[in-house]
C-alpha positions in Angstrom: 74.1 91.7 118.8 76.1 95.0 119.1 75.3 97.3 122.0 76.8 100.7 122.7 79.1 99.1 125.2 80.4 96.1 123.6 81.5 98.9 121.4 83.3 101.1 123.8 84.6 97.9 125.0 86.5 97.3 121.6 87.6 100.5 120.5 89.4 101.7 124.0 91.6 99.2 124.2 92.2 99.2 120.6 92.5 102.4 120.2 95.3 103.0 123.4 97.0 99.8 121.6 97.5 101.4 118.8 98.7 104.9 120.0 101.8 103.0 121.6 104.6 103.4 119.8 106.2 100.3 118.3 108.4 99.6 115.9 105.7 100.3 112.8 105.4 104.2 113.9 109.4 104.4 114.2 109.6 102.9 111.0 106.7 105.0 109.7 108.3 108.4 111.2 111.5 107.4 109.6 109.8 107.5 106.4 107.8 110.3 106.4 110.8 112.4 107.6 113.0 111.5 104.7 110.2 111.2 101.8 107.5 113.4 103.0 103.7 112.6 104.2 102.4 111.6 100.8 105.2 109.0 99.7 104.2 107.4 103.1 100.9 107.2 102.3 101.1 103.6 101.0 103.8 102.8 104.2 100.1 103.8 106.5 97.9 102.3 104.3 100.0 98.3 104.8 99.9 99.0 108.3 96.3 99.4 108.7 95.7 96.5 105.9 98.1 94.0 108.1 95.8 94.9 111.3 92.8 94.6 109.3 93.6 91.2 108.3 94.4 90.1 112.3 91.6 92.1 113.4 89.1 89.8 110.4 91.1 86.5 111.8 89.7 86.8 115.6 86.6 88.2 114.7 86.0 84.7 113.2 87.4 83.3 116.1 90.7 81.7 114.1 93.1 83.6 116.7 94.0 80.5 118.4 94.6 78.6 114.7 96.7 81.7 113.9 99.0 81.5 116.3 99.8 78.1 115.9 101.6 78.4 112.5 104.8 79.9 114.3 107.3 79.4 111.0 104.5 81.4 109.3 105.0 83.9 111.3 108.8 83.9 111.8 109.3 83.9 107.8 107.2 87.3 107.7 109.5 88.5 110.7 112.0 88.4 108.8 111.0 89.6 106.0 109.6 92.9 107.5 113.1 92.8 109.2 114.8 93.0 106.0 112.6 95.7 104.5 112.8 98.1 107.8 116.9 97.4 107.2 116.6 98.0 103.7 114.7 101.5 104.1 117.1 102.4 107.0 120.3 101.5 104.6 118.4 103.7 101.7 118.1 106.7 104.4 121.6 106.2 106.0 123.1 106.8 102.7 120.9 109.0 100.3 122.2 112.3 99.4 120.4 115.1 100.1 119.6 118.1 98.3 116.3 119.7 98.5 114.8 119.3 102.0 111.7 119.9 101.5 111.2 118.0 98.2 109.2 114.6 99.1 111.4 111.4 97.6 109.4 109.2 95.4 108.7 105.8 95.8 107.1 102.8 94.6 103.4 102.7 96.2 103.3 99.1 96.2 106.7 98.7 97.9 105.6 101.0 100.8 101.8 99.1 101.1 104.3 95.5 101.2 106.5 96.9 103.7 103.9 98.5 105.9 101.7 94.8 105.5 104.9 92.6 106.2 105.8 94.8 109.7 101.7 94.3 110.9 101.7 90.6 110.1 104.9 89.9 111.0 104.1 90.7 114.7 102.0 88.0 116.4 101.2 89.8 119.2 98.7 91.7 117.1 96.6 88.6 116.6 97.1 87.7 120.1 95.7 91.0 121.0 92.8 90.9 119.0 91.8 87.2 120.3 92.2 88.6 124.1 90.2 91.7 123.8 87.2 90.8 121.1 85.6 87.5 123.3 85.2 90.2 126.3 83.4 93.0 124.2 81.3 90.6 122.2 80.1 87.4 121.8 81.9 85.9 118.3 79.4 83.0 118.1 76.3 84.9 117.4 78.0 87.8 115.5 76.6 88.4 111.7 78.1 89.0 108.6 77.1 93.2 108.9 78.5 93.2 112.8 81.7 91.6 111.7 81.8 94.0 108.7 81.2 97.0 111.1 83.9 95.9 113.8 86.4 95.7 110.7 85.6 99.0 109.4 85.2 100.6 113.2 89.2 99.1 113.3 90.4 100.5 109.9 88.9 103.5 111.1 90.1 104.0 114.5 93.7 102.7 113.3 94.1 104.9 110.3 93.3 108.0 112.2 95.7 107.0 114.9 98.6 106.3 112.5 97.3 109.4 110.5 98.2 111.4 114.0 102.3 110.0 113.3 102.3 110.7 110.0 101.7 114.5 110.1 103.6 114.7 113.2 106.4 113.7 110.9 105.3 116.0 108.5 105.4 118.4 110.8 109.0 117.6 112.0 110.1 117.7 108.3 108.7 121.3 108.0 111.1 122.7 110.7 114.1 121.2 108.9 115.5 124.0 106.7 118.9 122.8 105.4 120.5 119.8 103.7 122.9 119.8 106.3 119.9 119.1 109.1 117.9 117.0 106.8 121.0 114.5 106.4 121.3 114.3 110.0 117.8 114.0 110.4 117.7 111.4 107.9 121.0 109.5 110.2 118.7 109.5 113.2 115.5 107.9 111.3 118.0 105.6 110.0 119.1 104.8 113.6 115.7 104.6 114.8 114.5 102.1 111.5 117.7 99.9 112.9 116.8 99.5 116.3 113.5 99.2 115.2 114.4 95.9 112.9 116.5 94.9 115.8 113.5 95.0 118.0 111.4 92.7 115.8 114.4 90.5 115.5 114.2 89.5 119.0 110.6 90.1 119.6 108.5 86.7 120.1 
């Protein structure tokens, strides 16, 4: 049974988890830089899907099966690897025109890149199987509980990443020249690459 502090329990250390920048929100401020808050829209939306999926895993108590299918995770490593490198490639050497006009791009290849980054990252999983046994007790949890803690996580996540996106948004704002927005769009490029480098030799 959920109690008010099981609760608390989850959502602090979930929520302080996923303020921390990692390589998702540099990739994610990259983007919304460049392409604006609402082409990043689908970028936000994989990331919180990717968690959602780790978060459902150790709610069921599978973290520990998770974890053991290591070349499943390596192969989506590298795949989010290649899409951060990809994006920072398309930044590095787009030509800019209009600053503040938002650059359009496929929704479902933002919601695959944002998904592949989040389940590319073991950790998450790892996370999720450390912290939900101490705030509640997955043997006796029902279907509605284990729906509530996954929406409780979509929500607390989604306003967090949310919270990077308009900062972003906000950033872009202050840009006023093409001149400043291809800089701007260098350094997110810069940022995206040490970001995939980061997940390259993350285990």
């Amino acid at each position: 049974m959920l109690t008010a502090s099981s609760i608390w329990l989850f959502i602090i250390p979930f929520a302080i988890a996923a303020a921390i920048p990692g390589p998702a929100q540099g990739a994610l401020l990259g983007q919304v830089v460049s392409r604006g808050a609402r082409s990043t829209l689908s970028f936000v939306a994989g990331m919180v899907l990717g968690n959602a999926v780790w978060l459902l895993v150790a709610t069921l108590g599978l973290a520990a099966l998770a974890v053991q299918f290591e070349q499943v995770f390596v192969a989506i490593k590298w795949l989010g690897v290649a899409f951060v490198l990809f994006m920072a490639w398309n930044l590095w050497s787009s030509n800019v025109e209009l600053p503040q006009a938002p650059q359009p791009r496929s929704a479902s290849k933002g919601l695959l890149a944002g998904v592949l980054l989040t389940l590319g990252n073991p950790k998450a999983v790892v996370f999720f199987g450390a912290v939900l046994p101490h705030a509640f007790d997955l043997t006796a949890l029902s279907a509605p509980e284990v729906v509530f803690i996954l929406a409780l996580g979509i929500v607390i996540d989604l306003t967090i990443q949310l919270a990077y996106l308009l900062a972003g948004a906000r950033l872009r704002r202050i840009i006023q020249s093409p001149h400043a927005m291809k800089r701007l769009n260098r350094v997110s490029a810069g940022t995206m690459t040490g970001c995939a480098g980061w997940m390259a030799i993350s285990r």
